[in-house]
C-alpha positions in Angstrom: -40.2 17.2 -142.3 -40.9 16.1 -138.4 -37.9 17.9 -135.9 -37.3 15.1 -133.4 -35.8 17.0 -130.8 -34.3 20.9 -129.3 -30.5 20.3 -128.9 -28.9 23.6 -127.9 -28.9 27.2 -127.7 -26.2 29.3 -129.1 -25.2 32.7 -127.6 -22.3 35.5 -129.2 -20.3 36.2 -126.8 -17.3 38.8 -126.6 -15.1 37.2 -124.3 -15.3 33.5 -123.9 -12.6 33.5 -120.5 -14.9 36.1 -119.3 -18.6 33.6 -120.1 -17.0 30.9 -118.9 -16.0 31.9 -115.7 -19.8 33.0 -115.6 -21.6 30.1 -117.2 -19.0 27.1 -116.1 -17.3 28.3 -112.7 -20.8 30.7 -111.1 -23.0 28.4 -112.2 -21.4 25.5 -112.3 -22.4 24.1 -116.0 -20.5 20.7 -117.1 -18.3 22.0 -119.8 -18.5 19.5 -122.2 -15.7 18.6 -124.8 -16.2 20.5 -128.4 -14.9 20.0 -131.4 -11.7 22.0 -133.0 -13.5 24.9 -134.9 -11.3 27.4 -135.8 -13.0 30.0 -133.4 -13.4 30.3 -129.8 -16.1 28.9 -127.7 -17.2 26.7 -125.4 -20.0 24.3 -124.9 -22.4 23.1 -121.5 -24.7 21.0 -120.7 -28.4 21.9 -119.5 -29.4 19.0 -118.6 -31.9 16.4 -120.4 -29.4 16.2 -123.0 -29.5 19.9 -123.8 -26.6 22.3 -124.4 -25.6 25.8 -124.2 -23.3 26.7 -127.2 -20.8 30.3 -126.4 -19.3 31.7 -129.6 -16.4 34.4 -129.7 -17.0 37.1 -131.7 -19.8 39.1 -130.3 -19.5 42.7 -131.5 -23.3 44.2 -130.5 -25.1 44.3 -127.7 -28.1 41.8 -127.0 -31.5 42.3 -127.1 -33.0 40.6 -123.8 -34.9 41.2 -120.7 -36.7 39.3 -118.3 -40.0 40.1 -120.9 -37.7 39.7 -123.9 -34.9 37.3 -125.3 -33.4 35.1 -122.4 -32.4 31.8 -120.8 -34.1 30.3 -117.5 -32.4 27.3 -115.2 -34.4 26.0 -112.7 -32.9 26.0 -109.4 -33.3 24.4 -105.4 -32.3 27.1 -103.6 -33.1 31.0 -104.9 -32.0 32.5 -101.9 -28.3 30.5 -102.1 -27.9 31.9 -105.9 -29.1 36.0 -104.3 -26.6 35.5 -101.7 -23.5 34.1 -104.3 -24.1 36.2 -106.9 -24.2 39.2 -104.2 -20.6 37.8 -103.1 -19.3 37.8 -106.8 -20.4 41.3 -107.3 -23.5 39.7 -110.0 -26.2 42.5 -110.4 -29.9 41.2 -109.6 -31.8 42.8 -111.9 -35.5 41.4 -110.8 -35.9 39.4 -107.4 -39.9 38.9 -106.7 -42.1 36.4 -106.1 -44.1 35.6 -109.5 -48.2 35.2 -109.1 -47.9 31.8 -108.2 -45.3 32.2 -105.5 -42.3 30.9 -106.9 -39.1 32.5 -106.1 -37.7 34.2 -109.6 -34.8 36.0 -110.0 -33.1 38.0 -113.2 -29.5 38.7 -113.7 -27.4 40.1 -116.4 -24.1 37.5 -117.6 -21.3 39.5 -118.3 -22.5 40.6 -122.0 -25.6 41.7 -121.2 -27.8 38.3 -121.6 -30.8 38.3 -119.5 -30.5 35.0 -117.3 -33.3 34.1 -115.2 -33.6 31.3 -112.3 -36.9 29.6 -110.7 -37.0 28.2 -107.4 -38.5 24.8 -108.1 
């Protein structure tokens, strides 16, 4: 059976107010309308018609790292995100310059998800 296409990811959350604030109002994700499920959650778009799915109900904590489970954005500006998450109190967890000179940076989202962003 062929897969035509990737669609979204889905992430557990423990505090959807908490992830949104993180994904939709620091990062600025679209927050895109989701249907009525009868649990919490919210949903965002990635671009290129891909999404980001948060579900309520988280009750471990993740696996991920910058060498393990995460999610990576590609952004303009590295040095704009270092100097807003440093105003909103966001904890860089890996700022270098890779091997081929590109601008990467690792922080944590407010449950513990390794979230990474490329200067491109």
């Amino acid at each position: 059976m062929p897969t035509l296409r990737f669609e979204h990811i889905a992430l557990h959350v423990a505090n959807i107010e908490r992830s949104d604030r993180f994904y939709g109002k620091l990062l600025g994700l679209n927050k895109l309308p989701r249907p009525n499920f009868p649990f919490k959650g919210s949903w965002y778009e990635l671009g290129a018609g891909l999404q980001l799915h948060l579900i309520e109900g988280m009750n471990y904590q993740p696996h991920s790292g910058n060498r393990g489970n995460h999610i990576a954005f590609i952004v303009q500006d590295a040095i704009k995100f270092e100097q807003d998450f440093a105003a909103q109190g966001v904890e860089i967890v890996v700022n270098k310059l890779r091997v081929d000179g590109i601008r990467q940076l690792f922080v944590k989202d407010p449950d513990g998800y390794f979230v990474e962003f490329n200067e491109g």
